[in-house]
N, C-alpha and C positions, 0 to 999 in steps of 0.2 A: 504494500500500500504506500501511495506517495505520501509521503510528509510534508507539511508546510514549512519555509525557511522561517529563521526565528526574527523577531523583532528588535529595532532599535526603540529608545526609550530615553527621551528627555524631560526634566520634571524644572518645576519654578512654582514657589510659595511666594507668597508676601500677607503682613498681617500689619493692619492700621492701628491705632485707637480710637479713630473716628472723628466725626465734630462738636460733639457734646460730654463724652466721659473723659476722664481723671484717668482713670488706666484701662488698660488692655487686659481681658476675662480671656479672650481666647487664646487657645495655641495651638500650633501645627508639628507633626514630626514624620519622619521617614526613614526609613533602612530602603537602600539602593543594594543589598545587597541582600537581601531578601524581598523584595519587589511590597515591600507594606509601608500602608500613607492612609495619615489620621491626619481630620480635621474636627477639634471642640470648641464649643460657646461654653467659657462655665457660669454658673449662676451662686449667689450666695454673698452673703455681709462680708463689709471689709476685705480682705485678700481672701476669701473663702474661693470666690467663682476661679480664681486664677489657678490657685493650686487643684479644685475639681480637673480642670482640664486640663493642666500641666502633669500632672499624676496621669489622668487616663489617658493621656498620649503615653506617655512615656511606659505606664504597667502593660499597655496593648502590645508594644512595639514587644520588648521585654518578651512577656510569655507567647508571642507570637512565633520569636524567633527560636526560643525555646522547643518548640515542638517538633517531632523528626516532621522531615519534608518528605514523607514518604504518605503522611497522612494528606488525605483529601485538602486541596486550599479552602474550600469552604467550612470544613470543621475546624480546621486550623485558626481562620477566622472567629467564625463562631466563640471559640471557649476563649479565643483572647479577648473578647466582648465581654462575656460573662468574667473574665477574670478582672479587669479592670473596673468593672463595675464594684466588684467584693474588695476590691484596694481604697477603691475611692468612697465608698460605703465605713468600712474599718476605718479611715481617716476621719471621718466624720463623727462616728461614735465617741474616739478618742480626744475631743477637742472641743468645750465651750465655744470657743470661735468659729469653728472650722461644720458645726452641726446645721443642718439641713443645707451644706450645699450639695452641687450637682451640676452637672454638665452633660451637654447633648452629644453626640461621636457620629461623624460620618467616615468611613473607613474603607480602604481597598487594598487588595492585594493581587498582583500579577501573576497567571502560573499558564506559561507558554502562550499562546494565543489568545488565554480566556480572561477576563479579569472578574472578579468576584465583588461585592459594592454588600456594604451591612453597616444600617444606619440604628440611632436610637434620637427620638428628638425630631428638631424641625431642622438642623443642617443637613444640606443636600449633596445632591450626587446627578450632576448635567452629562448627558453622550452627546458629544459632538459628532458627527458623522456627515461631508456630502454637503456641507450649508446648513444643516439641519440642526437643532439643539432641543433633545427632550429632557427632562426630568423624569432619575432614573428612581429615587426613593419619593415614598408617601412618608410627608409631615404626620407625625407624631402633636398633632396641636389642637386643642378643643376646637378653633376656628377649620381647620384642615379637615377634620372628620366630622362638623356641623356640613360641610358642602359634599364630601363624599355620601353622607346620609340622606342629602336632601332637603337638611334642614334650612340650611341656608346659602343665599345669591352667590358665585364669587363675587359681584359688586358690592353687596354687604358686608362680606367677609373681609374685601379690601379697605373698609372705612370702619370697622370694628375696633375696640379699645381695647379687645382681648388677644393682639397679635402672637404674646409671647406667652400666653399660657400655654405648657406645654404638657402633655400627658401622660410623656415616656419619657426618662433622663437614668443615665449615669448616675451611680451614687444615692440615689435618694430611695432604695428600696435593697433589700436583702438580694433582692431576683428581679430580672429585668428580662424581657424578649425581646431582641434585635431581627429585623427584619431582614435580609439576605436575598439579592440578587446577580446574576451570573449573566454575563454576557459577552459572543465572540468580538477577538479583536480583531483587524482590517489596518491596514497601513493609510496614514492620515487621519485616523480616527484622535477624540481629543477628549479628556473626561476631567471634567472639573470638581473640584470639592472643594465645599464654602458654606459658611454662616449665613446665618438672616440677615445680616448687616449687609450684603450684599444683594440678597433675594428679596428685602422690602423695596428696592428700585428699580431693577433689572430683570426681566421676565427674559424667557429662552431666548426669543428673538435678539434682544438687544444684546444679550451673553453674546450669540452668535456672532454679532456685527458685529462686536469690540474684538473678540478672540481672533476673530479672521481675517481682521483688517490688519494685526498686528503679528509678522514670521517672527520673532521672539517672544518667545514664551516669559520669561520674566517681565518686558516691557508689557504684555497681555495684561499680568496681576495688575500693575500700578495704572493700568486704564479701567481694570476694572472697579478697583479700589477708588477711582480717582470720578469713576461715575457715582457711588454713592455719596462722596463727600460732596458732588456739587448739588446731591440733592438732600443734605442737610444733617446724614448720618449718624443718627442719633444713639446708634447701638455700635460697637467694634465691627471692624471688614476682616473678614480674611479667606482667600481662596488659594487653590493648590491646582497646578495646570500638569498634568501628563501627556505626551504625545507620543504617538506611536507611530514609527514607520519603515518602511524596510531597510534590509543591510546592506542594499549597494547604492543607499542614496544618502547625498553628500551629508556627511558628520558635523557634528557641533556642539559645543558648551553642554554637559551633562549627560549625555545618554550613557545608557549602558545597556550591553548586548543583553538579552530575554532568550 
């Protein structure tokens, strides 16, 4: 049976603080060398939200890598989901300060052609594909699952006071279920990971415009980041760009063979 050649893989983060807060809640992390990338919102008083997300980047990455690569990339996923949650949970217990936060985790990891996407929360996970830009996770947000039910307009849901209620997080419960989706990859395809800070101004389309107008991936981030601020950004940015494309087309800044 023919086999498909492998892919190149160039990645570019950038995280803002926005135009309205004091600091920065979110964080981003990666191993290039095990093909895994996390993006969290954290939530919580004083430095609380910051360590939520900074912990569950860093406990994902951690027992991620931990696991033989022999097992499935999707369970592999999986249990480092659940494992950072019982990190960030345990921190929480342990600490007057640090008690009821939590953070949302949008997360991927690359294995050969396929990439695997398992979110909890309302940060997302965009497939670029062709011109095209769908959202690839369902929001975890009382708003999000008021319009999947019926209940209510998007146009409602877009002028709602309850944007950031969220219904699934990191940390804030003993057991949490991450949602997990799987999808082939294609040379030129592009998948973004990013917080609401960027997705309260930017719908697919617009991702698509800014990402595609821009062949450097890192310059992408700071255009995208750079559209929420001009509309007023009242929450942290941060997004995470991967691209993927084959191995006899011209190299540059960051990839690595898959």
């Amino acid at each position: 049976m023919e086999t498909q050649s492998a892919l190149k893989l160039e990645v570019a983060a950038l995280t803002d603080v926005g135009c309205k807060r004091s600091n920065n809640e979110d964080s981003f992390g990666y191993d290039l060398s095990t093909q895994i990338f996390a993006v969290c919102d954290g939530m919580g008083g004083m430095a609380a939200g910051e360590v939520a997300s900074s912990t569950a980047v860093a406990e994902l990455l951690r027992y991620f890598n931990q696991q033989t690569s022999e097992l499935q990339a999707e369970h592999r996923l999986y249990q480092a989901i659940l494992y950072a949650n019982t990190q960030v949970c345990s921190l929480a217990r342990e600490s007057d300060d640090l008690r009821g936060m939590g953070t949302t985790m949008v997360s991927a990891c690359v294995d050969g052609r396929k990439i695997v996407i398992g979110n909890v929360g309302d940060s997302r996970a965009y497939f670029l594909r062709r011109g095209k830009c769908a959202q690839v996770t369902l929001d975890h947000s009382y708003i999000a699952e008021q319009v999947r039910n019926g209940m209510m307009s998007p146009d409602d849901a877009g002028a709602s006071p309850l944007q950031s209620l969220i219904t699934r997080a990191i940390g804030t419960a003993e057991s949490v279920e991450p949602d997990l989706f799987t999808a082939e990859l294609d040379s030129g395809d592009i998948v973004l990971l990013t917080t609401d800070g960027l997705t309260r101004y930017a719908d697919g389309d617009a991702i698509a415009a800014l990402v595609l107008a821009t062949p450097d991936l890192q310059q992408a981030c700071h255009s995208l980041i750079d559209t929420a601020k001009r509309c007023g950004a009242v929450d942290n940015v941060t997004c995470l760009l991967l691209r993927f494309s084959e191995m006899d087309e011209p190299a540059s800044t960051g990839e690595l063979e898959l």
